[in-house]
N, C-alpha and C positions, 0 to 999 in steps of 0.2 A: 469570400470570407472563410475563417477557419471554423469548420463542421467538428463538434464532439461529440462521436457516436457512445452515449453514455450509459451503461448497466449500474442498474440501481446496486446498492450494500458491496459497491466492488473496488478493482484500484484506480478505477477511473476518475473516483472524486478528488484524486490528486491534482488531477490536471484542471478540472476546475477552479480548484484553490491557487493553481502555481494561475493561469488565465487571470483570474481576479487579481491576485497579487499585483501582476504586470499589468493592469487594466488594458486586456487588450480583446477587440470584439470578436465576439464568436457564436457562432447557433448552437443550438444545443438538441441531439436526436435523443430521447430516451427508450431504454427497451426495459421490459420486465424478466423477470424471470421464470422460468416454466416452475410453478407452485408445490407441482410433485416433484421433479429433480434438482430444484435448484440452479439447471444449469440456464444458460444463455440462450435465448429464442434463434430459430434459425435464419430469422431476416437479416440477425450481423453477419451470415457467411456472406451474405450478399455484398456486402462491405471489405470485409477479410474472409481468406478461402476458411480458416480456423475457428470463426466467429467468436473469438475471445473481446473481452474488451479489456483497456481502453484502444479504441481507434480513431485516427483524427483524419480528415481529408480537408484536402486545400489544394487549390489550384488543379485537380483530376488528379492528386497522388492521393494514394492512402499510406498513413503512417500507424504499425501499431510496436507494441511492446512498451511500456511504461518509463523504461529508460530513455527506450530512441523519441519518444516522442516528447520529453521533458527537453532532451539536448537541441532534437529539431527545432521547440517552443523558442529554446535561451536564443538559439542561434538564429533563428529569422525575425522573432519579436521583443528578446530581452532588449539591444541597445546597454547590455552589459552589466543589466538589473540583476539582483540573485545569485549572483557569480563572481568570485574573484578573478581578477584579473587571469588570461591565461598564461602560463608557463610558471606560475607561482606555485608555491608549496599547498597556499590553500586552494588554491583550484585546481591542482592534482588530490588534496583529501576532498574537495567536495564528488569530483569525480566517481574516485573511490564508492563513496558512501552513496551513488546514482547509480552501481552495477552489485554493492554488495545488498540490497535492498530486496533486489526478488533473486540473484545468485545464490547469495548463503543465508541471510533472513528467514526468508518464505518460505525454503521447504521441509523444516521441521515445523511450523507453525500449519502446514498443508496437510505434514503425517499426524498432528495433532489431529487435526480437523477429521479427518480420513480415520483410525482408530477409534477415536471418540462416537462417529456414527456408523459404522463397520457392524458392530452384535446387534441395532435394531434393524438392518437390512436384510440381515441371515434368517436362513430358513427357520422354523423355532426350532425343531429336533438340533440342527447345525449352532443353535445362538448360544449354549457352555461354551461348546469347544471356542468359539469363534470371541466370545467375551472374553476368554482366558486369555489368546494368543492376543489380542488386541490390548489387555489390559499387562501381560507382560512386555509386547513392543514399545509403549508407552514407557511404563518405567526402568526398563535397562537400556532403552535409547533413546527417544523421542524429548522425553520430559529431562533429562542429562542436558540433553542438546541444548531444550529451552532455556535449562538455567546458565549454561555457560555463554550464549548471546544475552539474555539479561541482564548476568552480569557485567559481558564487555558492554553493552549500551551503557549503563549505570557507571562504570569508568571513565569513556569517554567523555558522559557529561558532565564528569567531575572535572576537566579538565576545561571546559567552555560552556556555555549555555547553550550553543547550537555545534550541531555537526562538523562543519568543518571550520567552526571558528568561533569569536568572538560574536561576528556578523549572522544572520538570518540570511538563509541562500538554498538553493532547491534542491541541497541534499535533505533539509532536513521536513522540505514537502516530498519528498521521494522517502525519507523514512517514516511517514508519520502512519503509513497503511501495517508496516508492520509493529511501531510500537502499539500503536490502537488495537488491532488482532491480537497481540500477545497480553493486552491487559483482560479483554476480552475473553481468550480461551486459558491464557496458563494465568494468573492474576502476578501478570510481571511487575505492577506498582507495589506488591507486601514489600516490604522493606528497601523501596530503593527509590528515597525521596525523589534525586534530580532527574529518577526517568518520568516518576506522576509529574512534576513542576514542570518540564517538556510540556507533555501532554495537555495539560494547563492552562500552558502559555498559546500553545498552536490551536486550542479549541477558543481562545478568546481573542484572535485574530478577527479584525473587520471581514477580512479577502476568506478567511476560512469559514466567517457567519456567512455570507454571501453566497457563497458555494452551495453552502447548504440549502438554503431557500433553493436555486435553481438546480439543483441535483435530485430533489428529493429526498423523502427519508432515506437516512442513512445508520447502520445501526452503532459504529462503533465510534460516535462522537458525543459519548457520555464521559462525563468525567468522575 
């Protein structure tokens, strides 16, 4: 059976949701987080040399990285669920929207995160300097960034309800960690209705309620 080695408030509750969606069985490993760092306990290296999550094992492989292991999901348990057909237009954009997720998404929404708690880290003598520089990388880069992926996300939606189409498909469970993070830290739903109505829609999901009971709390499924 397929094992989800699962860290709580992380991107691995994607994969729960996308698992639900597809009703397909799987155990479920949960880890917490070290209280003081936030980061990942060191029992996941034991699973992956990196101990990031999400990681899934099956059959003695381990699969991580949040993309590959949505693709591995479609491709051994979809049965063609969640996916347009291959060699089509939309299953090249859903593609797309399954590498641009944590490629170009996530790492301004990371430098958000990282500046934001950067001057309570610092020494106190060091915490001016250190809030200045934090508070200018922010806004002549980071928060720029935010808004011009906001904005394209809020485009895109304009032109379909989901990601790469018409249809509901597992780009737009692979994007929902970064619109949720970005309502979350930058408040990407001020002014841009069809990104809040997204969000909306994928928090009033059966396969997304579900997730959540067996994932545990999670913090960024308020709407």
């Amino acid at each position: 059976m397929l094992t989800v080695h699962h860290l709580e408030n992380s991107r691995s509750q994607r994969v729960l949701w996308l698992l639900e969606e597809l009703a397909v069985p799987y155990e479920l490993i949960r880890y917490d987080r070290d209280p003081q760092t936030m980061l990942a306990p060191a029992a996941l290296r034991a699973i992956h040399p990196l101990g990031k999550s999400p990681v899934i094992t099956e059959d003695g492989e381990a699969i991580a990285e949040t993309g590959a292991v949505v693709e591995y999901i479609l491709e051994r348990h979809g049965q063609g669920r969640l996916a347009p057909p291959a060699g089509t237009s939309a299953h090249r954009r859903m593609r797309y929207w399954l590498h641009y997720a944590e490629g170009s998404a996530m790492p301004p929404l990371l430098l958000k995160l990282v500046f934001g708690t950067l001057p309570a880290r610092a020494p106190a003598l060091m915490r001016p300097i250190v809030n200045a520089i934090a508070k200018r990388a922010q806004s002549g880069f980071v928060d720029p960034q935010l808004q011009l992926h906001f904005d394209y996300w809020e485009g895109e939606l304009e032109k379909a309800e989901w990601f790469a189409g018409p249809e509901f498909s597992a780009a737009d469970v692979m994007m929902s960690f970064p619109l949720e993070a970005a309502a979350d830290r930058g408040a990407a739903r001020v002014g841009r209705p069809k990104l809040a109505a997204f969000l909306k829609r994928i928090h009033q999901r059966p396969a997304y309620r579900r997730a959540l009971e067996r994932g545990g709390p999670y913090a960024y499924a308020g709407d």
